[in-house]
C-alpha positions in Angstrom: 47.0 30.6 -20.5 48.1 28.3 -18.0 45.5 26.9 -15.0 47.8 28.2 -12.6 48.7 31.8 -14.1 44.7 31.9 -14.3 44.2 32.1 -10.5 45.8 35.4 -10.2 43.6 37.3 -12.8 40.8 38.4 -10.9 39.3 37.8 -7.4 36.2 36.2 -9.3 38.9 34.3 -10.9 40.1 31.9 -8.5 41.1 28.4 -10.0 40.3 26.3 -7.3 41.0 22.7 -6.7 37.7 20.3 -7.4 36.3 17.5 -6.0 33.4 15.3 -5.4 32.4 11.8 -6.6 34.1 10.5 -10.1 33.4 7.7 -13.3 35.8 6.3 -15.2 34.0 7.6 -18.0 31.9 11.0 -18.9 28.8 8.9 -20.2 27.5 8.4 -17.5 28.8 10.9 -15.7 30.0 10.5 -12.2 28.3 11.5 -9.0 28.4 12.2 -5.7 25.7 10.6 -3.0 25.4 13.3 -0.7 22.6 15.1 -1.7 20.7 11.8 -2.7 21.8 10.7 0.8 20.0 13.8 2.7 16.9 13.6 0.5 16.3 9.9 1.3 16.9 10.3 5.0 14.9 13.7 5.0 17.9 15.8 6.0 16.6 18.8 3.9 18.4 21.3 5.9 20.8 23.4 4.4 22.0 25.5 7.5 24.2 29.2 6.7 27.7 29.2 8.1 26.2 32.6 9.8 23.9 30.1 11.9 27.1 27.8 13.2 27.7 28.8 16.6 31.0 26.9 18.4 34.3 28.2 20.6 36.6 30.3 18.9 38.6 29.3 16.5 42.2 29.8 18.1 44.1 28.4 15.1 45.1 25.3 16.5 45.9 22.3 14.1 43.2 19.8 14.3 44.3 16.2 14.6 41.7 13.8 13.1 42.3 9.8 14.1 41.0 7.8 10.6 39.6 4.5 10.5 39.5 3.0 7.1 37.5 -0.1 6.5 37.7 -2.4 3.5 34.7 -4.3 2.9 35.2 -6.6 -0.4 33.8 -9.4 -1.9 37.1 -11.0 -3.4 40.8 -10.3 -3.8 39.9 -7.4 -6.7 38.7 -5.0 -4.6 40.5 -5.8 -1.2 42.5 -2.7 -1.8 46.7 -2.4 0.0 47.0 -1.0 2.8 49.5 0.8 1.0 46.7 2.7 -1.3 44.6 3.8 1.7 48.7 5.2 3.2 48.2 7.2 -0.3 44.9 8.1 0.3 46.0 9.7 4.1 48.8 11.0 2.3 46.2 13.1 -0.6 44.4 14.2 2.4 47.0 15.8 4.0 48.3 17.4 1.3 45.2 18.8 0.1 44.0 20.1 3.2 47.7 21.2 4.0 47.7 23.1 1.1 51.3 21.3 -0.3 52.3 18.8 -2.9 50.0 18.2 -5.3 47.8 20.2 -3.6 49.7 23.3 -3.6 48.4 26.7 -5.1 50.2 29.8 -4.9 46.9 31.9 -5.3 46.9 33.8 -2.4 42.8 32.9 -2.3 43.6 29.1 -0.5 45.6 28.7 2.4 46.4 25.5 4.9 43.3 24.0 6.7 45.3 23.6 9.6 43.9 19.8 9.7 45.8 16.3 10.0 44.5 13.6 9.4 46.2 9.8 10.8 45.7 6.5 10.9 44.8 5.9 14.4 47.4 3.5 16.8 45.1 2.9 19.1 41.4 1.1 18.4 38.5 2.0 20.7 39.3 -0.3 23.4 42.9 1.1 24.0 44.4 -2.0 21.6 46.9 -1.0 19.0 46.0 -0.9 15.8 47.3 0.0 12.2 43.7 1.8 11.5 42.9 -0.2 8.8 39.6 -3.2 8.9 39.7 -5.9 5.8 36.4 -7.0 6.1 35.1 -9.6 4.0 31.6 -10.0 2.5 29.5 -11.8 -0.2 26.2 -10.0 0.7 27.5 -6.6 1.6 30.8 -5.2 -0.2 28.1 -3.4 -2.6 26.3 -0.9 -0.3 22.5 -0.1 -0.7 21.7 3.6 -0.1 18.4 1.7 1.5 19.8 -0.8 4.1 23.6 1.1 4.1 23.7 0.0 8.0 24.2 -3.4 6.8 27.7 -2.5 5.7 28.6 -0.5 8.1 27.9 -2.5 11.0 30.3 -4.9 9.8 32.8 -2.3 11.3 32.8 1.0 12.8 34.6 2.3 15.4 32.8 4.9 17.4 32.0 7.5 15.3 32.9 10.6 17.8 36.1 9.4 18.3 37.0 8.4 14.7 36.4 9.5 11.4 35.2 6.5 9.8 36.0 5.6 6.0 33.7 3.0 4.6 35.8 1.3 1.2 33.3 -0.8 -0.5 32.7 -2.5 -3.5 29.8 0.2 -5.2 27.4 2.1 -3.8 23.6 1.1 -5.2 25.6 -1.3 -8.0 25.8 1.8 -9.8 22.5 0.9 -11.7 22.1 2.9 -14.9 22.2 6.1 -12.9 25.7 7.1 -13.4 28.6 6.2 -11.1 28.0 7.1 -7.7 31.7 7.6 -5.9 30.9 8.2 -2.7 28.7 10.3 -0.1 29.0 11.4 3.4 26.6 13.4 6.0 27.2 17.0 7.3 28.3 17.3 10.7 25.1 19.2 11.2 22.9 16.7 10.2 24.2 14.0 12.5 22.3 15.2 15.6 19.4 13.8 12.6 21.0 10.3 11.7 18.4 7.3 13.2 21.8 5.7 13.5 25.3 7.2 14.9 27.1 4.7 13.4 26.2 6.0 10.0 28.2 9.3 10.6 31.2 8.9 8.3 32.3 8.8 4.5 31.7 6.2 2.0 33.5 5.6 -1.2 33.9 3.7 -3.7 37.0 1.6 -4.1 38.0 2.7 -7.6 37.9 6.2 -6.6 40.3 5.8 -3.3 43.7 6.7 -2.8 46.7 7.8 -5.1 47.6 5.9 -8.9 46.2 3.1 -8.0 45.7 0.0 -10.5 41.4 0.2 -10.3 40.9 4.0 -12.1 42.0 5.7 -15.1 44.2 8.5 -14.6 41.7 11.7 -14.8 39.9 10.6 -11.6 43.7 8.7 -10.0 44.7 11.5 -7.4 42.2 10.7 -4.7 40.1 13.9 -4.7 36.9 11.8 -4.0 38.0 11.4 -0.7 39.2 14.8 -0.4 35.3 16.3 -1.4 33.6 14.0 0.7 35.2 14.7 3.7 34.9 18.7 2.7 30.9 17.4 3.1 31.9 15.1 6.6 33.1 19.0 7.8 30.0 20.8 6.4 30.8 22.5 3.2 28.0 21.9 0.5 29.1 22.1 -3.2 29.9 24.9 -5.0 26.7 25.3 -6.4 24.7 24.7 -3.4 21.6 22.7 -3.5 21.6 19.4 -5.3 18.1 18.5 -6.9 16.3 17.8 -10.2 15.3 21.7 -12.1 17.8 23.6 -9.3 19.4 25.8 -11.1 23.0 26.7 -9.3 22.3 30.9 -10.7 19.4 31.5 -9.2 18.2 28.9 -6.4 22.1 27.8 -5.2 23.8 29.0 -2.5 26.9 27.5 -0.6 26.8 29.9 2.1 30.7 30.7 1.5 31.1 33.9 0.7 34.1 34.0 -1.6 33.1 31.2 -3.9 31.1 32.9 -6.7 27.9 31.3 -7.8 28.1 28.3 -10.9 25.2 26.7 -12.8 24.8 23.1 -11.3 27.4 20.1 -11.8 30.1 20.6 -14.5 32.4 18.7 -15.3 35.6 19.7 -16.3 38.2 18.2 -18.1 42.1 18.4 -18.0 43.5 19.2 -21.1 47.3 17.6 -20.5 50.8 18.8 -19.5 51.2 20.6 -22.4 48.6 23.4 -21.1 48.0 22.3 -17.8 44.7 24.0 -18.2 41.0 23.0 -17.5 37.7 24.4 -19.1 36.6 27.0 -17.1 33.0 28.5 -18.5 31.7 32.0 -17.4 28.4 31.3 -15.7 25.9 32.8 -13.6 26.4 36.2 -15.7 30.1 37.3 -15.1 31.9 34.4 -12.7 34.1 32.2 -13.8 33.7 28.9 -12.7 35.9 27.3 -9.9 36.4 24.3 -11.4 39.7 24.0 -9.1 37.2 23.6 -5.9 37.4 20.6 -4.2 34.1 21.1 -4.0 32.7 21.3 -7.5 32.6 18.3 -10.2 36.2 17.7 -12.2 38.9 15.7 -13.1 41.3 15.2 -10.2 43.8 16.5 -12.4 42.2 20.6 -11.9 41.7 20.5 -8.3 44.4 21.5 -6.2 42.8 24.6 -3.6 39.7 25.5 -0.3 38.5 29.0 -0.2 39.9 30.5 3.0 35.6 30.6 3.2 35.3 27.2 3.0 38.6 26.8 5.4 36.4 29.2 8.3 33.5 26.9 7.5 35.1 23.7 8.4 36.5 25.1 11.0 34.1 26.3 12.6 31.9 23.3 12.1 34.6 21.5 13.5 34.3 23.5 16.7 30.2 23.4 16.8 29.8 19.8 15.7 32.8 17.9 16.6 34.8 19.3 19.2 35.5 15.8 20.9 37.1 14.3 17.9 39.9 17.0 17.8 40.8 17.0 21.1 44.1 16.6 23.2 41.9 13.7 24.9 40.7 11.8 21.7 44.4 12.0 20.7 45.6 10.5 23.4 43.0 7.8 23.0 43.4 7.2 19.4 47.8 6.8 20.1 48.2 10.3 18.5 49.4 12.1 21.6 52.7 12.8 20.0 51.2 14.1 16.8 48.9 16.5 19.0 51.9 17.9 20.6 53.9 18.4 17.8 51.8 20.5 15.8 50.4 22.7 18.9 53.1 22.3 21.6 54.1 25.5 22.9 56.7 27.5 21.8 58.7 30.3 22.8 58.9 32.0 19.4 58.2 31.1 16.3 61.8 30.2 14.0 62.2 32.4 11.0 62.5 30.5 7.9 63.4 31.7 4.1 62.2 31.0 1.6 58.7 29.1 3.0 57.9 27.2 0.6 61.2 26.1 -0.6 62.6 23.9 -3.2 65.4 22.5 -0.7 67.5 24.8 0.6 66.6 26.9 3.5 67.7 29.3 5.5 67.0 30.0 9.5 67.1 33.0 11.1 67.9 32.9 15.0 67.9 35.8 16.8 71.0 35.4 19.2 72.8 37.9 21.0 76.0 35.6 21.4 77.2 32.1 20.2 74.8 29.5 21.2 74.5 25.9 21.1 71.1 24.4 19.5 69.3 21.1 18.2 67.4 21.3 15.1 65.0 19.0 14.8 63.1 18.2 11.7 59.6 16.0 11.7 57.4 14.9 9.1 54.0 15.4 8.6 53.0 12.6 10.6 55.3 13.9 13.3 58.4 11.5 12.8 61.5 12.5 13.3 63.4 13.0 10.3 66.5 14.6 11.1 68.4 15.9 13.8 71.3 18.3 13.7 73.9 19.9 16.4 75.4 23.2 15.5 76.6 26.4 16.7 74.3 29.4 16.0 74.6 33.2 15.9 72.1 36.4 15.0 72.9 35.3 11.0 71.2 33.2 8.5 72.0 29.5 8.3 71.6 27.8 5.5 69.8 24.2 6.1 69.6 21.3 3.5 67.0 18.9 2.7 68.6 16.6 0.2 66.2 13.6 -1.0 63.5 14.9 1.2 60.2 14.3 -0.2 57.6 17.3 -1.0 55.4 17.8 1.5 55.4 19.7 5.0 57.8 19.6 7.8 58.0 21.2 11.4 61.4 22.8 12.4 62.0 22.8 16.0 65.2 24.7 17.4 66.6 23.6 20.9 68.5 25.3 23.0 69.6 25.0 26.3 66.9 28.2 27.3 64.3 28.2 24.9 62.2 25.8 22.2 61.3 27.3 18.8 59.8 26.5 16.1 58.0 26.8 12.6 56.5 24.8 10.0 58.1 24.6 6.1 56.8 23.6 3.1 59.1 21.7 0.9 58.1 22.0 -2.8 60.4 21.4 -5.8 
């Protein structure tokens, strides 16, 4: 049976799209940091979702501004500014729930969060959002003296999410290969230093096919799981320590994620099946080894819980209400992307079939003839197309010829009202 067919079986069932920190090999495995990280600082708190108080969520898209900084020690791993594009790109796909991280099962849905390269640095200066930071002494980040690194550059931390690229993270002594950590947005009320507050990861782990990894850990979902932690969401199993067993002490406090047995790791078994192991744990669950969350290849994680969605969310709102704001966007040169995901509207456009494979078909209530602009952005809020026509109360087919996959806003002008809708182009 195929990983996708899979998802629809059961409600226990779901197939969910997994990530954390990765190897290049399974001996030793791969790791993620972040529950090393809040032992060693004493961040022991686990706090429910229950316990997250904030404003309501209205269902606005949040708008994050993102910072990346390289720190390398040679020409090796001074990664492109073309991977960490990709890696932007992953993000917003993931969380966007399209492209490569589209599922059909009805048990994930969008996040309703961008993420951008900032245009505009912290004192108003414009910028591409990218540091290259060179360093003999501190490309390889110590889990003891990590401020070190990160002092090199960081931008202020409630404005920006921060992405620290480095070289490894403790040398990856023996231990395994740790990929990358960050800190809850709960615990950072708890951090001695502010200008910790971000993600760290390792450079073979960032960003899309790039020429560092092998393929089962290429598709960036590293980045993807440890900015699931930067928003709150703990892993699927729940508590990380040594004798924690996921049954019976774990708990992720999201409430449509069934309970697992500790790390897994599972492995993608080719084209051919496009399947993933899946084990039946914790009595009758099957295993999300699709969550973001969990420990797999990149290759079997493709999906958030709609629990896990709420969570961020609402973390968002308690924790981190400055960085999504229309202010910080303004501030971070994102003003434009702000308003064109929550501008608005006086009706929402009616589009067939969403997603689509190309061809699509709108569906404008007009009483008579009336003469509109459709306009077409990306989903960094470019403008992609632009179209005059004549409209009636009848469906009219629009094409999207050599358009990439990925998620679009339609936006219908006419000379009395603005509406519009957001499409997802899959083919």
């Amino acid at each position: 049976m195929s990983m996708k067919n899979r998802l629809n079986i059961t409600f226990v069932c779901f197939f969910l799209g997994i990530v954390s920190c990765w190897a290049q090999n399974s001996n030793p495995q791969p790791y993620c940091g972040f529950g090393k990280m809040k032992t060693k600082l004493g961040l022991n708190s686990y706090p429910s979702y229950k316990s997250i108080n904030g404003t309501k969520d209205i269902g606005q898209y949040f708008i994050i501004p993102v910072v990346v900084h390289v720190i390398y020690d040679s020409a090796k791993n001074n990664i492109s500014d073309a991977i960490v594009q990709s890696q932007i790109t992953v993000l917003n796909e993931d969380y966007g729930h399209y492209g490569r991280g589209y599922n059909p099962s009805p048990l994930g849905t969008e996040a309703k969060i961008i993420f951008s390269l900032a245009a505009l640095d912290p004192k108003g200066n414009p910028t591409i959002g990218i540091e290259h930071i060179q360093s003999s002494s501190y490309a390889n980040i110590s889990s003891d003296s990590e401020m070190r690194t990160k002092d090199l550059s960081v931008w202020d931390t409630k404005r920006y999410l921060n992405i620290w690229v480095v070289k490894s993270i403790d040398q990856n002594a023996g231990a395994g290969t740790e990929t990358g950590y960050a800190y809850l947005a709960s615990d950072v009320p708890n951090l001695t230093d502010p200008n910790a507050d971000g993600i760290v990861v390792n450079y073979r782990f960032f960003g899309r096919n790039t020429p560092y990894n092998i393929a089962s850990y290429n598709y960036g979902r590293t980045t993807t799981h440890e900015t699931g932690h930067y928003f709150n969401l703990l892993h699927t199993w729940g508590l990380d320590g040594a004798g924690m067993d996921g049954c019976t002490d774990g708990n992720d406090d999201v409430d449509d994620t069934p309970p697992c047995s500790g790390a897994y790791y599972s492995k993608y078994h080719g084209k051919i099946t496009d399947s993933c192991d899946d084990p039946i744990q914790c009595g009758n669950y099957l295993r999300l080894v699709a969550d973001y969350m969990d420990y797999s290849q990149d290759r079997c994680m493709d999906i958030f819980t709609r629990g896990q969605i709420n969570r961020m969310r609402q973390a968002i709102l308690s924790y981190r209400p400055g960085l999504v704001s229309y202010e910080n966007a303004v501030s971070a040169g994102l003003k434009n992307l702000y308003l064109q995901y929550n501008q608005p509207v006086a009706d929402a456009l009616d589009i067939v079939p969403n997603p689509g494979n190309g061809t699509f078909y709108i569906y404008p209530d007009f009483l008579e003839l009336e003469n509109a602009d459709l306009y077409i952005y990306d989903q960094l809020g470019r403008l992609v197309s632009r179209n005059t026509m004549q409209l009636k109360n009848e469906k009219t087919a629009v094409y999207l010829p050599g358009f990439a996959n990925g998620m679009y806003v339609f936006k219908l002008v006419t000379p009395t009202q603005t509406y519009q809708q957001k499409m997802i182009l899959v083919r």
